[in-house]
N, C-alpha and C positions, 0 to 999 in steps of 0.2 A: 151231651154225649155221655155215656154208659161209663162209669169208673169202677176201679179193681180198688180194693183194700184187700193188702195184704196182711192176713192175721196172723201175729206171733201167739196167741192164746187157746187156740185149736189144739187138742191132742199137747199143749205144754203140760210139765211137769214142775213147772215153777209156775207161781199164783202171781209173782210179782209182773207177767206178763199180762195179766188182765187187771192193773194197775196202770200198765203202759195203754193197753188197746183200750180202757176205758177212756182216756184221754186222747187217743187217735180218733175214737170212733166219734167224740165230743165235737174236735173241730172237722172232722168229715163232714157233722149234719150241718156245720154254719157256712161251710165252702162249698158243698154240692146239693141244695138243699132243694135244687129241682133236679138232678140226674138220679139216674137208677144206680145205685152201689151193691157190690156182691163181695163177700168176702170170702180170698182166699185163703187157704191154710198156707205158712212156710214150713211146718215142721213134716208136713209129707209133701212129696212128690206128686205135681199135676199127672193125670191118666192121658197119654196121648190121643184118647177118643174123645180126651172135652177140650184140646189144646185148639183148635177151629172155633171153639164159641168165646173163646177172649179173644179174636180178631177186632170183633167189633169195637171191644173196648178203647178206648184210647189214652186212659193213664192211668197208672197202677202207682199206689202210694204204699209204699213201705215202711212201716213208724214204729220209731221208740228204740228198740232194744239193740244186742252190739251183734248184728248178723253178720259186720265186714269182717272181714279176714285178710293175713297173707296167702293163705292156700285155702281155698273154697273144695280142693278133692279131698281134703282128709278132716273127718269130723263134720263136718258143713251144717251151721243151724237152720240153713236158709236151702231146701232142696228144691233147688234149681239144675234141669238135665239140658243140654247143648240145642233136642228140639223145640226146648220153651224159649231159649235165646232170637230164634227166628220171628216167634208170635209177638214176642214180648220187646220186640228191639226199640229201644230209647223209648219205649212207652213210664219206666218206671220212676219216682220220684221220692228221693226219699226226705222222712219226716224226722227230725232230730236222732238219727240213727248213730250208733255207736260202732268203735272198731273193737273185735272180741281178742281185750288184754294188751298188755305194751309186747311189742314183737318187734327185735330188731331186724330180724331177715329182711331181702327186699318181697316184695307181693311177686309171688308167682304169676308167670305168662299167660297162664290160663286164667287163675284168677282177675289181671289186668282185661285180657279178653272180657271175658265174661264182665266184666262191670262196664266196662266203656260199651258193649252190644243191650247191655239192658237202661242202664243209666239217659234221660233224658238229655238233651240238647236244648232244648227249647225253653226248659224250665230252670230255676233254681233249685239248687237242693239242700235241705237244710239238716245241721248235724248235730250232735249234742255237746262238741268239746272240741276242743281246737288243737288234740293230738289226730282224731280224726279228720279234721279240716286237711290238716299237713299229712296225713297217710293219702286220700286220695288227689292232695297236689301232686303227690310221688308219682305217680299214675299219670297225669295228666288231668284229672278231673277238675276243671277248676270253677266251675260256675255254682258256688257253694257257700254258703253262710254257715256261720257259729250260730243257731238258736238256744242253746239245750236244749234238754228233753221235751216234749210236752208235757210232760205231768208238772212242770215246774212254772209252766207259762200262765197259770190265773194265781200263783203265789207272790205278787203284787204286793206295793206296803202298805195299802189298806186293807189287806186278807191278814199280811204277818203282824201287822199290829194290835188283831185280836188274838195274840198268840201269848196266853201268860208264862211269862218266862220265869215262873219263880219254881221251886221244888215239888214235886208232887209228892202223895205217901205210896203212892201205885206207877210202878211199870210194865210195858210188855215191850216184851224182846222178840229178838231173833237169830238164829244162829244158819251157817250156811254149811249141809254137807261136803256138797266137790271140793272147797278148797279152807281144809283143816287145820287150826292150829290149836292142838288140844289142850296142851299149857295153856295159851292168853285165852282160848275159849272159854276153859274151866274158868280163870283169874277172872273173865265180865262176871259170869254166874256170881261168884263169889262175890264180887265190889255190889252187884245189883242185890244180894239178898245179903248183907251185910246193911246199906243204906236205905234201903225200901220196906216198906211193911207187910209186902204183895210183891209179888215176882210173877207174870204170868209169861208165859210162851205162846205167839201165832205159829204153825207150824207152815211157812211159804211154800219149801220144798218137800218134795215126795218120801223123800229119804231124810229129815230131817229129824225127826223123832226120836229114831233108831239112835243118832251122833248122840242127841241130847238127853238121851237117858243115860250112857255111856258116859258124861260129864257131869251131873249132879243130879238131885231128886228135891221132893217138898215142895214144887211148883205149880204152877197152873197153866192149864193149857188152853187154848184159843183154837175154835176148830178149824181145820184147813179150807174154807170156804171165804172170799175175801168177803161175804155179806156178813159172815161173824167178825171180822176184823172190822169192820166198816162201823156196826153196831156196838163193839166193844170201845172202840174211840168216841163216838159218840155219845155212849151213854156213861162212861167210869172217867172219874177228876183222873186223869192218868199221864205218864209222857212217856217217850219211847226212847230205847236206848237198843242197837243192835245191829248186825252186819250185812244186812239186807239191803241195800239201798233204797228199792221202791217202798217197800215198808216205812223206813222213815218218811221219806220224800210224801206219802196217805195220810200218815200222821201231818205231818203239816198243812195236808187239806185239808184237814181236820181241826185245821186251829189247835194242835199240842205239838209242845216244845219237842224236839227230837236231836238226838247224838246219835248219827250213825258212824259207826265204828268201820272204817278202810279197810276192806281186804283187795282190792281190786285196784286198777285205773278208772273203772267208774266213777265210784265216787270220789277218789281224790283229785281225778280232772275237774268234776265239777265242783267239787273244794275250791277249785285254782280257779277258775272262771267266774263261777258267779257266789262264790263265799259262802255253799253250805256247810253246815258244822260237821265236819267229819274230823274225827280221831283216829290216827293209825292204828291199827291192831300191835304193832310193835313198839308203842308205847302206852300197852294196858292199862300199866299202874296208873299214869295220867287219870286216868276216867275216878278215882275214889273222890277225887277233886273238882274234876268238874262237873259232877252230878249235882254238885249246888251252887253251882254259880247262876245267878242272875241272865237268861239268856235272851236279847233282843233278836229277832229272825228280820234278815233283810240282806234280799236275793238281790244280786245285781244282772236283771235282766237284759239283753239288747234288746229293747223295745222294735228300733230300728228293723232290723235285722227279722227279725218274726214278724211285722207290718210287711216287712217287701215279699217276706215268702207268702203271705196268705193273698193278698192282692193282687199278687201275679196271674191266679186263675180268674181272676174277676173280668180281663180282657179275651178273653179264648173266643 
């Protein structure tokens, strides 16, 4: 049968999204490697004159990034309208998908609606962190595993064990416009061109350039295309230090050591879960220090748990 990917990389303005859907799209070819796949966009709204030709489909996977919310009506990164709920019902499945931020409110009614009318029944669903697990328990949702992310699921300790964890003389950074703290931002800049010989910048976000001239100068930059990232890790003795999470998380597919630096529940849930090195942003000064420590990389994966979601399609 005919399967939907839903693509968070469409019309994004963050790069770290075809970071994510490059690893969605990875295990989509090894799980539907005989059905026809079409990718949708989340960041715009289906056109009700094509809502009749995803009938046919029958399961739509949604991967990687934090599209859940308590309130899906205001901000929504995931455009989704009340007549896609009908086409789309318990068709969707999602793939190590995140909840957008720690939110104490309860989840709004409509948003409950809407998740329980698109969310599969038949399937597992797999999340990235186990604040998420417990936000859709809240709901009712409970046929759900903790995987991570997928970008983290071929990070195995025979991939991190080519990972040398000793000091480089070069890094590349990252800084995150939306959510600012121009003290500790400035303080990374300064501990990273203080201890490094080379300081480069990838610029992930759209708006991110504009922050980080506004913080210091004398740097290098990396152009906003993830093939120049991709190539930059590949070809420069380098290791990455910055607030980005998937950027880090590239860098380690890359076999180089990385500190991503917490600004979010993203990374610090997966801090807590499977033990990536993440340093709080509100303990800056920390980082002068651990730029030289010795770093062994070893994710604690559920094996388990990413076996039973991928397998699960193997019986349809």
């Amino acid at each position: 049968m005919p399967k939907i990917i839903f693509d968070t990389s469409i019309g994004t303005t963050n790069l770290g999204d075809h970071i994510i859907m490059d690893a969605v799209d990875r295990i989509s070819d090894e799980l539907f490697m005989d059905d026809f796949v079409i990718n949708v966009p989340t960041h715009f709204s289906i056109h009700p004159k094509d809502l009749p030709k995803l009938r046919k489909y029958d399961t739509g996977i949604v991967g990687g990034t934090n599209l859940l919310k308590n309130n899906t009506l205001r901000k929504s990164q995931w455009k989704v309208g009340v007549k896609d709920l009908f086409v789309l019902r318990h068709k969707v499945v999602l793939l190590g998908v995140g909840w957008w931020q720690y939110q104490d409110k309860p989840v709004s009614g409509y948003s409950k609606m809407m998740y329980r009318s698109l969310f599969s029944k038949r399937y597992l669903h797999a999340v990235r962190d186990n604040y998420t697990l417990q936000k859709l328990g809240e709901i009712g949702v409970k046929n759900v595993v903790n995987t991570g992310c997928p970008t983290v699921w071929g990070l195995d300790e025979p991939h991190c064990s080519q990972i040398n964890p000793k000091k480089r003389d070069t890094v590349i950074t990252t800084i995150t416009d939306y959510m600012r703290d121009t003290d500790r931002d400035r303080r990374m800049f300064d501990i990273l061109k203080k201890h490094y010989h080379k300081v480069y910048v990838w610029v992930q976000g759209s708006k991110d350039r504009a922050y980080i001239e506004s913080l210091t100068s004398g740097i290098g930059y990396v152009a906003p295309k993830l093939s120049a990232f991709d190539s930059f890790l590949e070809k420069e003795p380098c290791e990455y230090v910055g607030t980005r999470l998937h950027a880090g998380i590239r860098a380690l597919q890359k076999k180089r050591k990385a500190i991503i630096i917490g600004i979010d529940n993203r990374a610090l849930e997966m801090r807590n879960d499977i033990g990536l090195n993440v340093l709080e942003r509100q303990r800056i000064d920390l980082l002068e220090e651990k730029v030289h420590e010795e770093m062994s990389v070893k994710l604690y994966l559920d094996k388990d748990a990413i076996f039973r979601w991928k397998t699960q399609f193997k019986s349809q």
